[in-house]
Structure formats: C-alpha cells, structure tokens
C-alpha positions as CSV (number, residue, x, y, z in Angstrom):
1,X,165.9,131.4,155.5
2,X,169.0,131.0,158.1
3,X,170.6,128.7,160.3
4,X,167.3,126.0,160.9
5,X,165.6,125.8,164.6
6,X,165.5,121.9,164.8
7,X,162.5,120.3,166.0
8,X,162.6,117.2,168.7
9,X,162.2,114.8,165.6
10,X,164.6,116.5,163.7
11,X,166.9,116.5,166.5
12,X,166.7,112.4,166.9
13,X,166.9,111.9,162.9
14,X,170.0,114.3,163.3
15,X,171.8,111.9,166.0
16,X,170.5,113.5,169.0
17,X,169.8,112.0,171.8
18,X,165.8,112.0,172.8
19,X,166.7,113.2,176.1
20,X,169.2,116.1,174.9
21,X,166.0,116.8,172.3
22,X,163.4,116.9,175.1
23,X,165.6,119.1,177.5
24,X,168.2,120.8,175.4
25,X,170.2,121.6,178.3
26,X,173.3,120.0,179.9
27,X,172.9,116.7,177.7
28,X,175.8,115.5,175.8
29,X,174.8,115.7,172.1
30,X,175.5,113.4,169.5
31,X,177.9,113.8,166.6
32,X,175.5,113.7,163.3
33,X,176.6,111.5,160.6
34,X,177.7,113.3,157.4
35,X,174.4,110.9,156.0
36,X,172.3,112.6,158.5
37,X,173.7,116.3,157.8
38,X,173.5,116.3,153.7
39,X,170.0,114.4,154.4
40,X,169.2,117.6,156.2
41,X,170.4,119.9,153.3
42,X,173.9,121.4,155.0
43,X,176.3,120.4,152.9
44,X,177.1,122.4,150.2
45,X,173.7,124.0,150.3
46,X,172.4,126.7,148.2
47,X,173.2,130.0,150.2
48,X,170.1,130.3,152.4
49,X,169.1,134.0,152.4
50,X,167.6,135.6,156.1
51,X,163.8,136.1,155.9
52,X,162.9,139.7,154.8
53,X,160.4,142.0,156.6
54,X,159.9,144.8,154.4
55,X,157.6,148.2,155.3
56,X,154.8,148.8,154.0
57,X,152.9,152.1,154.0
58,X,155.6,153.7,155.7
59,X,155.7,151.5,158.7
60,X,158.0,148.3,159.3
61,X,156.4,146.7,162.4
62,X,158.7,144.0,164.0
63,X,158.6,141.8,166.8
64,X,161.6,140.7,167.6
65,X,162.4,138.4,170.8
66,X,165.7,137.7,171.9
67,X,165.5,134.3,173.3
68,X,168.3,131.0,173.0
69,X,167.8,128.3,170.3
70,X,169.6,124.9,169.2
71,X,170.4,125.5,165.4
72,X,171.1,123.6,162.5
73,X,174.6,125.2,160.9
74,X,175.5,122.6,159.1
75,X,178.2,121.8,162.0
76,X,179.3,118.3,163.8
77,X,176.8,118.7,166.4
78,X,173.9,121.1,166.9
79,X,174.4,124.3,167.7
80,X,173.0,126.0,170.9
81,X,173.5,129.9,171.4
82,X,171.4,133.3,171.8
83,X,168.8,134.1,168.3
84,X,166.4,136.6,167.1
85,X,163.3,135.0,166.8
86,X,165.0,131.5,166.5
87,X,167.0,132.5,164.1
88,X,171.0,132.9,163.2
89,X,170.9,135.7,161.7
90,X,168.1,137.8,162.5
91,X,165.8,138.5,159.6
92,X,166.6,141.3,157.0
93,X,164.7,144.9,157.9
94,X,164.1,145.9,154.5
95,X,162.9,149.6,154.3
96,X,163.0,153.2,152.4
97,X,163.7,157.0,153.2
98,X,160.8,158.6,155.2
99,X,159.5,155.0,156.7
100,X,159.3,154.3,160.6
101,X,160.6,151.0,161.9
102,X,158.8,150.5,164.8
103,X,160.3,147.4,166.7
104,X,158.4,145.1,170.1
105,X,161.7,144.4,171.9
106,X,161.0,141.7,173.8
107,X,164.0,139.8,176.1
108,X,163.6,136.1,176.8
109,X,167.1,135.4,178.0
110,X,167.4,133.7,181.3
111,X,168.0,136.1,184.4
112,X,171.7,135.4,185.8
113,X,172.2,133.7,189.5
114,X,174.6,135.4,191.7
115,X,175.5,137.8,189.0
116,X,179.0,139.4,189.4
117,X,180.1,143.1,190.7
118,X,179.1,145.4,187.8
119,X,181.9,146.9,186.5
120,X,182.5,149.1,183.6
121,X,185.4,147.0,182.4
122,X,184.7,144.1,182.3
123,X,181.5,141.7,181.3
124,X,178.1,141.8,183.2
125,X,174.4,142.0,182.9
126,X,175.0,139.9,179.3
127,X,171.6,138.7,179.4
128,X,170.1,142.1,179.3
129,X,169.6,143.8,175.9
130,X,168.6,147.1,173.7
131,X,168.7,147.9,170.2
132,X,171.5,149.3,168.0
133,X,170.0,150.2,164.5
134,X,174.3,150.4,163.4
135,X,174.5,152.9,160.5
136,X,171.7,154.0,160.7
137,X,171.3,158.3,160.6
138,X,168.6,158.7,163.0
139,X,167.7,160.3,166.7
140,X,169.9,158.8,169.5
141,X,167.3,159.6,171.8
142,X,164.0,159.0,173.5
143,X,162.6,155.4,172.2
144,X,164.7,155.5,168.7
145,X,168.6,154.0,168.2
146,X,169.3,154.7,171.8
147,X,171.9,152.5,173.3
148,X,171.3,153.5,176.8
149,X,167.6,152.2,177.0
150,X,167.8,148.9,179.6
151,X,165.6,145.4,178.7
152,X,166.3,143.3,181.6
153,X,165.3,139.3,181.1
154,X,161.7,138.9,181.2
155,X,160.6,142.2,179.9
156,X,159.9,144.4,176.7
157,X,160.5,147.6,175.2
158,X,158.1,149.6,172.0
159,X,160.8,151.8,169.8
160,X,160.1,153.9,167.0
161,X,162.9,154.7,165.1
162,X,161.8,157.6,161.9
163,X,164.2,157.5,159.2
164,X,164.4,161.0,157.5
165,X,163.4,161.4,154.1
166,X,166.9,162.1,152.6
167,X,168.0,159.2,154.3
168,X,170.6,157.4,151.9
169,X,170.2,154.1,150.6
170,X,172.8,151.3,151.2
171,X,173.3,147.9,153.7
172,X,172.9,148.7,157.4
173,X,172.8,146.3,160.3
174,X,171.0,146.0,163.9
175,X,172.1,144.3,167.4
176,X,172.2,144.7,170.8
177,X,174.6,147.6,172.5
178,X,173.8,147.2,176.1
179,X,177.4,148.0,177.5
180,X,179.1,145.0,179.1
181,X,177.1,142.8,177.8
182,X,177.8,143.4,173.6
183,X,180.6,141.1,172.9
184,X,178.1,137.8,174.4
185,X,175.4,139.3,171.9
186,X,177.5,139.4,168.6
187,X,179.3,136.1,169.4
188,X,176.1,134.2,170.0
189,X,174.4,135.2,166.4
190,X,172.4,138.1,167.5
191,X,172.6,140.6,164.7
192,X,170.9,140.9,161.4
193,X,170.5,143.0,158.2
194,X,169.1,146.5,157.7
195,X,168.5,147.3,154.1
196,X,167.3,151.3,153.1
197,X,166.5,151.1,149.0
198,X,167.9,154.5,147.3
199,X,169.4,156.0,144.5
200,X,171.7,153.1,144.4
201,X,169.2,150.3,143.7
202,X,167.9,152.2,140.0
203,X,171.1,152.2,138.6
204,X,170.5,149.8,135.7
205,X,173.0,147.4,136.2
206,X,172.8,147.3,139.8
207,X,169.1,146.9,139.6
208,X,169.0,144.2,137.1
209,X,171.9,141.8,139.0
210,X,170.2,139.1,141.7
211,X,171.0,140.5,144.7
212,X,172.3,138.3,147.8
213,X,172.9,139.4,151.5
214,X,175.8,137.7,153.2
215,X,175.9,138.2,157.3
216,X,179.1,136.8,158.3
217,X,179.2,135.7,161.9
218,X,181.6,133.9,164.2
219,X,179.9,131.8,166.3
220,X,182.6,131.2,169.6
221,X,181.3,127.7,171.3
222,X,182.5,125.5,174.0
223,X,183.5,121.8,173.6
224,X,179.3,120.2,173.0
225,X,179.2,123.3,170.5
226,X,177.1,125.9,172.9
227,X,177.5,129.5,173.9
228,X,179.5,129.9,176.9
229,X,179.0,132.6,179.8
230,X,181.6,135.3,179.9
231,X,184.4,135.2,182.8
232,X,184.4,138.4,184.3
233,X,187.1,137.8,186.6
234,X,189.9,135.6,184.7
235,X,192.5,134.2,187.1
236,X,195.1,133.5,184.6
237,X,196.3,134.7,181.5
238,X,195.4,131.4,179.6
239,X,191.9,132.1,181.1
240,X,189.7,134.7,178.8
241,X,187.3,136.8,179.5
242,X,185.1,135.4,176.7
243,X,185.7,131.2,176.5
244,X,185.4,129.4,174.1
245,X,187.2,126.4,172.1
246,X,185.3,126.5,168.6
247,X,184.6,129.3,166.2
248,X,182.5,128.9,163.5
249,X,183.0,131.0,160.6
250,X,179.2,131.3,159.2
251,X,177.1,132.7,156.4
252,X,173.7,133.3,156.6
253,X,174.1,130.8,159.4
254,X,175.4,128.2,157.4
255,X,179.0,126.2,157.4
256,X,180.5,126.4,153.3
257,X,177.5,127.1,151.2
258,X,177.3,127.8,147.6
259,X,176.3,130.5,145.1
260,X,175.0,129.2,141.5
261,X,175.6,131.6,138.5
262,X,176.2,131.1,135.1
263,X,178.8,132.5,132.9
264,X,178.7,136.3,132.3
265,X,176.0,136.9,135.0
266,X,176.2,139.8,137.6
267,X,175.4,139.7,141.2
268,X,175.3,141.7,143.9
269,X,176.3,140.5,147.0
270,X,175.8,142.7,150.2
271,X,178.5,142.1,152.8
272,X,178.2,142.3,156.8
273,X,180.8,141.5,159.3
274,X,178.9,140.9,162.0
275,X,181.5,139.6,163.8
276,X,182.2,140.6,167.7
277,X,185.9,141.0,167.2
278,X,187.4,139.5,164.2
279,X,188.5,141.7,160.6
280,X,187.9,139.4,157.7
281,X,189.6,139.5,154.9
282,X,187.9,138.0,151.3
283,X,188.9,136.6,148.0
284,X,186.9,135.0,145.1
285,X,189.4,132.5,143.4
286,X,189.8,133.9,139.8
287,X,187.1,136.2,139.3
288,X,187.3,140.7,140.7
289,X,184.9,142.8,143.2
290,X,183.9,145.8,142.1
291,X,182.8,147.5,145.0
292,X,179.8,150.1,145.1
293,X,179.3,151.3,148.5
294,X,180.9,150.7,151.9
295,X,178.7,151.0,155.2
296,X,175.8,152.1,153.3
297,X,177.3,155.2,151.2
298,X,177.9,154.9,147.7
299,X,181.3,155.6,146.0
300,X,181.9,157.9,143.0
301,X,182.4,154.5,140.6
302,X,182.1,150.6,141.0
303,X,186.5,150.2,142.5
304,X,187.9,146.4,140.9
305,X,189.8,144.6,143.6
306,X,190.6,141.3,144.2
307,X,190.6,141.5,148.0
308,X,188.1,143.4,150.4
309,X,188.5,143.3,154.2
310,X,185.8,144.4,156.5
311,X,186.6,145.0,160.3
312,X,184.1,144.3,162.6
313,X,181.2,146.1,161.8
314,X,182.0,147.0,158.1
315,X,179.4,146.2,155.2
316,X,180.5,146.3,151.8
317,X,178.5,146.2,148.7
318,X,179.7,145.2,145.2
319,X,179.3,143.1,142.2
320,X,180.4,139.7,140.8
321,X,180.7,138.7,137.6
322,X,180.9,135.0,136.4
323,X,183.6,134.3,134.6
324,X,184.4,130.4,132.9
325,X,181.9,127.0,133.9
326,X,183.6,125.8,137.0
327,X,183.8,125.9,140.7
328,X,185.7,128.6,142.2
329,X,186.0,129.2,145.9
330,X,185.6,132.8,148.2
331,X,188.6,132.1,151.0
332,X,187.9,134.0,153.9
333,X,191.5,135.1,155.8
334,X,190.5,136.2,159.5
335,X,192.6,138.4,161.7
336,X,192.2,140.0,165.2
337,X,193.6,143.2,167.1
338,X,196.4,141.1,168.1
339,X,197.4,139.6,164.6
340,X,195.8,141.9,162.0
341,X,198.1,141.2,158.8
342,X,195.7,140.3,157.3
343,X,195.2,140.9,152.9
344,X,193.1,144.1,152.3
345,X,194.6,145.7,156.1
346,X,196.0,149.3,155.0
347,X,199.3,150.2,156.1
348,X,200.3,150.5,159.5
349,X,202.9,153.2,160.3
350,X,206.5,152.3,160.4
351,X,208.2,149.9,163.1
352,X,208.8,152.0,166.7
353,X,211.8,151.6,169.6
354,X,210.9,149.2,171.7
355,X,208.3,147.2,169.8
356,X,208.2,143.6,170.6
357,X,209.2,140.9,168.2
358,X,206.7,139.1,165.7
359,X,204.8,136.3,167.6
360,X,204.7,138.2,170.8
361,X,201.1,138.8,170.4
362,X,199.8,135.1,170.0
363,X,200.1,135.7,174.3
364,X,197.6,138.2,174.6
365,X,196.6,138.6,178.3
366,X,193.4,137.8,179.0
367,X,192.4,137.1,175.2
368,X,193.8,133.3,174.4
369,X,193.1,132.2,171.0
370,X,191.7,128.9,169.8
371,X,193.4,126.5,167.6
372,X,193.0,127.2,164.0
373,X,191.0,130.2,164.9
374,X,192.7,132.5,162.5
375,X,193.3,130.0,160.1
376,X,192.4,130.3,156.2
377,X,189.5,129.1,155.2
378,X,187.0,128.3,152.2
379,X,183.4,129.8,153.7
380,X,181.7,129.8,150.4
381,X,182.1,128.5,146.9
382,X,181.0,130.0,143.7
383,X,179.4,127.1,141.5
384,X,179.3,128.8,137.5
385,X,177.2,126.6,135.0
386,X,174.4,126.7,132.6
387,X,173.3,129.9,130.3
388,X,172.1,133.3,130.4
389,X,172.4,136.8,128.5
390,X,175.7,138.6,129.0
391,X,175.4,141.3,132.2
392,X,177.2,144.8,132.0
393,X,178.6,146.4,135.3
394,X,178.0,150.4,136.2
395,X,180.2,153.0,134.7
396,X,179.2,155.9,137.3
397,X,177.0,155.6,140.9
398,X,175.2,157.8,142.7
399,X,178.1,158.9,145.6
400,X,177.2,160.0,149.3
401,X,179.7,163.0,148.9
402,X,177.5,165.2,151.5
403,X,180.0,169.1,152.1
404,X,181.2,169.1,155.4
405,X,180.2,172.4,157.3
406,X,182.6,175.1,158.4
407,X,185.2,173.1,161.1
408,X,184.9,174.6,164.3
409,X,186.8,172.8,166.7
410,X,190.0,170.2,166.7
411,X,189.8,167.4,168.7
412,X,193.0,164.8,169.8
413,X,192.0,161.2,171.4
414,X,193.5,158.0,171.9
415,X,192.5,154.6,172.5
416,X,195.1,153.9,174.8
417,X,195.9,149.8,176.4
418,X,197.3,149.6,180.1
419,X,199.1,146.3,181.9
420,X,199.2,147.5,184.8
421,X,199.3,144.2,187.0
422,X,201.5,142.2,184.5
423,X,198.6,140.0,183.4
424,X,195.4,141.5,181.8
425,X,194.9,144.7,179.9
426,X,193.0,147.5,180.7
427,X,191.2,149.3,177.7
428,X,190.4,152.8,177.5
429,X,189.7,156.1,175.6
430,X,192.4,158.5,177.1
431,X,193.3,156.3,179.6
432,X,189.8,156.3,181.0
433,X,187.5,153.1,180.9
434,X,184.3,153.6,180.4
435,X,182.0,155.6,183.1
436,X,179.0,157.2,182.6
437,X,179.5,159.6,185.0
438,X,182.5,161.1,183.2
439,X,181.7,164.6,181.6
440,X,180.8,163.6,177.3
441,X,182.7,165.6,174.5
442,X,180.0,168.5,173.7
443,X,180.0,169.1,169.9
444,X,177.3,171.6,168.7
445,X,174.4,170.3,166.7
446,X,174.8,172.1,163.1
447,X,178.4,172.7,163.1
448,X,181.5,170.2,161.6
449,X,184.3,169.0,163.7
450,X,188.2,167.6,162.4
451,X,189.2,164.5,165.0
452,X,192.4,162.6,165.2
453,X,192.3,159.7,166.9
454,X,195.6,158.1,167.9
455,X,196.9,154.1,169.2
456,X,198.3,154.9,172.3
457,X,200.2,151.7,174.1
458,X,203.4,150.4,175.0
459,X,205.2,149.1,171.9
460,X,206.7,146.3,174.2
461,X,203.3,144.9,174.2
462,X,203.1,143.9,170.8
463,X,200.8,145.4,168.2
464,X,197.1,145.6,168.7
465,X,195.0,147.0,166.1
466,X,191.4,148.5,166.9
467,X,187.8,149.2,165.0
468,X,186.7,153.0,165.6
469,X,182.7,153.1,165.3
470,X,181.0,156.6,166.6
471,X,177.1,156.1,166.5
472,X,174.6,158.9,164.4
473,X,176.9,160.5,162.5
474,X,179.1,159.4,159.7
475,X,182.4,160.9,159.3
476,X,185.2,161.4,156.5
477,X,188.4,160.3,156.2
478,X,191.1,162.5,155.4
479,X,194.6,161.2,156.8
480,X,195.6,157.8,158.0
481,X,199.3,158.0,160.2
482,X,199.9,161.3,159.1
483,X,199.3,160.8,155.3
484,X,197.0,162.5,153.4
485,X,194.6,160.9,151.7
486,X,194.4,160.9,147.6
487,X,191.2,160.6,147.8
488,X,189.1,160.8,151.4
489,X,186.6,157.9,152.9
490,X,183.1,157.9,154.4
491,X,183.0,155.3,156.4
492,X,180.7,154.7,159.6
493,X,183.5,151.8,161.3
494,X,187.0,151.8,160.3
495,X,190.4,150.3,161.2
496,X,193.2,152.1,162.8
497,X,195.9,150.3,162.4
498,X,198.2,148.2,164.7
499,X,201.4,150.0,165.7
500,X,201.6,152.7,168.3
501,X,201.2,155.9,167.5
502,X,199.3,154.9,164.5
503,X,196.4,157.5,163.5
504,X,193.3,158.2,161.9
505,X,192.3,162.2,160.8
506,X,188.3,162.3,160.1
507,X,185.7,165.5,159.9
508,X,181.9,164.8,160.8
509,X,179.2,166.7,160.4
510,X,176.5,166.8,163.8
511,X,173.3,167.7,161.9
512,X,170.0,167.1,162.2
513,X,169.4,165.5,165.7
514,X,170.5,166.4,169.4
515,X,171.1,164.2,172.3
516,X,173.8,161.6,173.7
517,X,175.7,158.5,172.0
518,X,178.8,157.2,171.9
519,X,181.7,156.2,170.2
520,X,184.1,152.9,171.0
521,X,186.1,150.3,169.6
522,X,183.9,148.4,167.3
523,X,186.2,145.5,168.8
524,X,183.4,144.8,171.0
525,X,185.3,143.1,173.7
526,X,187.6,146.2,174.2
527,X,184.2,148.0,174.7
528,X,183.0,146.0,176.8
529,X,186.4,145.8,178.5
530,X,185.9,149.9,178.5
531,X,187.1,151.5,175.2
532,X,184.1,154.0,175.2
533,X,182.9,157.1,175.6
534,X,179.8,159.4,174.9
535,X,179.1,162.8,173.2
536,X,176.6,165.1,173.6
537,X,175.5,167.0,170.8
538,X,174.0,170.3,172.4
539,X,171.7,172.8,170.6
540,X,173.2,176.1,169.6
C-alpha cells in the first residue's frame, strides 16, 4: 500500500468540496480537519509498504500507466500530482537473476497546448515518458533500459528488459528518463522500487529480520497542494524553472509514519532517495545503522554509523536493531547542490581564491528555494514495545568486489556551471549542454576504463555540489579530490562534492552489452537543464 487514490465519497468525508470531487481540476480544495485525516488513518500510521509484483516463472509482466491522481498523504489538503498506476510510489518490482521484466508502458498524461521551443537546456515535452530501470546491469538498447525510446501522451510502448543470470542481488529503482522532461517526473511521485533477491537475502540474519522498503520522495506543490508545470523560460531570478511553494518530504507516500518493533528485534530497512534533486541526510535517535549494501552491491561487512546520507538516486540497505521500550524518531536533514552541508556529506576539498562568502548560495539563479524547504525534520518514528526473542546482526556479507579488467584508457571531464547573462546558469559536461548530435565518448565493450571527473565553475558563484549517475555499468571509486581511497566504493550514483575543482577518480568495467547511454548529473534538474552526455560502447 502507498499514498491512497481517494474516491468522490472519500473526498467529501475528507473536506472536499463535491464539486472539486466531481472535477478535480481548478477547484479550491478544502483544508481536512485533523478529525477527518486520523479518521482516514494518516496520522501516525503504520508505515504503508508499496504493493509488490513479484515474477513468476521467470517473467515479471507489468502494466504500468503513467496517468495524474489526487492522493491521500496524510497532508492539509489532498494531493494532486503525476502516479504509476494511481499510486505514490509506484509498486515494488520484485525479481531474481535470469528473470525477464517485461513492462506495457502506457502514457496517460495530458498532451501540452502551445508547448514551448524544444531546447536541450531547459524543460519541455514533460508529459512524454520512457522507462529507466536505475541500477539495473542490463542492455541499453533495442526495447530494454533504453532511455532514448519516446512515449508521447496517449500512446504505449512493450519492453523486455532480461536480467543476466549473474545479476547481483540488492535494491534498485525505476522512473522515467525522457530528457527535459525528468525533473517534472521525479518531483510528481513517479518512481518506484526494483528489488533483485541474491546472495544477500540467505545470509541468516539478514534473512530472518522483517524487511521494509522506504521510497523517499519530495513531492514540490503549488499553493492548493498540486503539481505545477515547469517554466521553461524564467524571466527573473526569483522565478524557477521548476515552481513550486510546498515540498513534502514523504515515505512510502505518507507524511510521519511509524515503524513498530520490540526490544532487541532486527529489521531491515531498504532505503531509496527518489528524490529529483535533494541529498538526504538520516539519523535514528539513539539506536546505529549498520549498513549492508549501497545501490544494490553488497559490502565486505555490515559498517555501524549513526548517520547515512543518500544523494539523489542512492539506495542504501542496512539493519536496525531495537534498543529500550520507547519512542525514538528518524530526523531527516535535506540539503541541495547549492547548500550541501549536510551530516553524512564527505569532505569537500579545501576553500579556493575567490570563493564567495557563506550564504551566497541561498540566491541561486533560476533555482529559488521554498521556506523551510531544507529545514530539519522528523519523517518517521520508531515506536519499540512489546516482546520477542533477541535478533543477532551479520558478521561477514557476501561483497560485489567484481576485478576490474586491464585499464586501457584515461579519461578527464568536468561538469562545468556558466552565468553567462548575469542571471541563470547554464549546466554542462565540458562546457557543452546536452545535444544529441555531439560525437559520444567510445569505450570498447570488454575492456576497463580510469575517469576523473572534475567541478568546474567560478568560485565567485558560491559552491554547488552535483550527483554523478552513468547508466549500465557500475564503476569503483578510488580517489575523492585527489586522495586516495583506504578503501575503494562501488557505487552506481555518487556525490562530488561542492567546491571547485573538487574531484572524483572511478574505474568501470564495459562488459557484457554494446550500445548507447548516458551519463549526467543525477541532480535531475541540471540534466534537464543540460548536464549530460552519451557513450557508446563499440564492439572490439
């Protein structure tokens, strides 16, 4: 279960008008009571968990329509945005090495009137859609995790996606990736879960703890708490590209649930930021994570910490154990390109000549924030009561360690930020924006590659911290600004940090699959705005 689609009746019984319940369009809607919400089961409800579709037979057949709905989260007023299936989240793809997902895409967004000039920088077509299976290690081509396939409004798509067979197992995550139009996708609600069982799930402990997927969303509204159209052509800098004057910090679709567990008992929560734009930043009052995997691959051992942080994109997997009866919350501590200090953030490299003062940033061209937006925040609460046998925690894990094949070529890149006019920022990889007819960077299918990928901008600017994301391919971590790492990270979407010159040093293996993708600023509105470009892996 996620965020509820609300019937007429419900509607009324929830303080909406009967007109706004018969149209739900441009009707004013009515402020529930706090009678009427915990009548409906929102207030400190048991975390709802997304339905689950799971394969069968090797198959996972899904039909999944993209289509807007008025929700239920458990806000002031109900909520009215872009779902999957009339749902916020998606439902959970649950599946296992070797299966096929075969998905009927099937847009029912409304067609835009007098759409703008389609540019590569900045929003259009954002009611036209495709499917992103994020994580996931499978063909970039033909009618599989294809990013450049096109589903206007009003039409469908069949795609078969076949995971190999030595797929690993871990939390993975699909959306839509039809450029220029991303960021309106992920800030509506339109994203969801993609489980692949493996080695992971039979270690004992892990195997025997409930297990609970958490999809953490913000939902960016206007005033009546509804999705608003992008502004492709802001005439001011208090103006934004992407309005809105509510954010919604969500689980599972829900405002502030609750997690019951009695002392001693071991869970395992599976994390997403699913987020457009935001890092998020996560602390469980008095109790430890210990991490098991992050973006789907396994570590070594279960790491303690009392802080994770995912950027946009990340998924983190790891136990909880219950500690004493009592009620302990999980504060989530947001942060954005422009203000990433964040708990959890690694290091950015030193101060640099020329770098603005503190505070500069809150005046972001182009990108406003909202009141409060970034504000601390309790988004779940951990109720611990009752009885139960004491629960033991992993002392080793099944690790994706994969050996990266000989290197054969170096590669240097930077996202790089413009200002040219004074007033909005252009985004870019190399000082490029995004255009498809741009030669793509050819690696060579079978062969391993060492990138460094560097924050290229003027210091006067502020600082401005970005998500790096390349599809198909995981890739190790090595050196962050300079340093080399203790100990390296597979990661699929990771943060470099927020200073210029700041860099990341990664090695990827192209194996197993030709064809074109990309890679971007998992930041989706800097894709959209242009930080992007695509590879082509070519046969020897």
């Amino acid at each position: 279960m996620t965020a509820r689609r609300v019937s007429r009746r419900q509607a009324i019984g929830l303080g909406v008008g009967a007109a706004a319940a018969g149209a739900l369009g441009g009707a004013v809607l009515v402020r529930p009571t706090q009678e009427a919400l915990a009548a409906a089961g929102r207030i400190g409800q048991e975390l709802p968990q997304p339905r689950v579709l799971r394969s069968a037979h090797g198959e996972l057949r899904v039909q999944l329509t993209t289509r807007p709905g008025v929700l239920d989260m458990g806000a002031p007023r109900l909520v009215k945005t872009w779902t999957y299936n009339g749902a916020v989240p998606g439902y959970t793809w649950d599946v296992r090495p070797g299966d096929t997902i075969r998905v009927h895409l099937r847009n029912r967004l409304p067609k835009l009137h007098n759409p703008p000039v389609m540019r590569m920088d900045r929003p259009h077509e954002w009611t036209t859609t495709n499917l992103h299976t994020h994580g996931l290690h499978v063909s970039p081509s033909g009618r599989a995790d294809n990013i450049f396939r096109v589903v206007p409004p009003g039409h469908d798509d069949r795609l078969v996606i076949p995971l190999p067979r030595d797929h690993t197992g871990g939390l993975f995550w699909y959306h839509p990736h039809h450029h220029g139009g991303v960021t309106q996708a992920l800030r509506a609600g339109q994203a969801g879960a993609l489980i692949v069982r493996g080695a992971i799930d039979r270690v004992p402990e892990v195997r025997a703890a409930a297990e609970k997927v958490m999809v953490l969303q913000a939902i960016e509204l206007g005033d009546n708490y509804e999705l608003l159209p992008p502004n492709p052509d802001p005439k001011t800098p208090e103006e934004s590209f992407f309005p809105r004057t509510k954010v919604l910090y969500t689980v599972n679709g829900v405002l502030k649930p609750k997690v019951t567990m009695y002392p001693g008992e071991v869970q395992r929560w599976r994390i997403l930021n699913a987020g457009a734009n935001n890092f998020m930043s996560l602390h469980l009052k008095r109790h430890d994570f210990h991490v098991l995997a992050w973006d789907g691959l396994t570590l070594h051992a279960a790491e303690q910490t009392d802080v994770v942080m995912l950027s946009s994109g990340n998924r983190v997997e790891l136990l909880v154990k219950a500690g004493k009866p009592g009620r302990y919350d999980v504060v989530l501590t947001p942060g954005s390109s422009g203000m990433p200090d964040i708990p959890g953030m690694p290091e950015a490299g030193p101060p640099v000549p020329g770098e603005a003062p503190p505070g500069h940033e809150m005046a972001m061209p182009g990108f406003p924030l909202v009141q409060g937006e970034l504000d601390k925040r309790t988004i779940l609460t951990v109720e611990v009561k009752g009885h139960g046998r004491e629960m033991g925690l992993p002392t080793a894990l099944p690790a994706f360690d994969p050996p990266i094949k000989p290197i054969t070529r170096h590669r240097d890149f930077a996202f790089t930020i413009n200002e040219p006019d004074g007033m909005f920022l252009n985004f870019g990889i190399n000082h490029h924006a995004y255009d498809p007819a741009r030669p793509p960077y050819r690696p060579v299918l079978g062969t391993a590659e060492e990138w460094t990928l560097t924050n290229d901008f003027d210091p006067a600017m502020g600082v401005h911290a970005h998500v790096y994301h390349i599809h198909t391919n995981p890739f190790k971590i090595t050196k962050r600004n300079g340093e080399l790492l203790a100990r390296p990270l597979w990661r699929d979407t990771y943060v470099l940090t927020k200073r210029a010159g700041d860099s990341l040093t990664f090695e990827s293996n192209f194996e197993d699959y030709p064809g074109k993708f990309v890679e971007h600023c998992h930041i989706v509105s800097h894709e959209d705005l242009g930080m992007m470009s695509e590879i082509q892996v070519t046969r020897p």
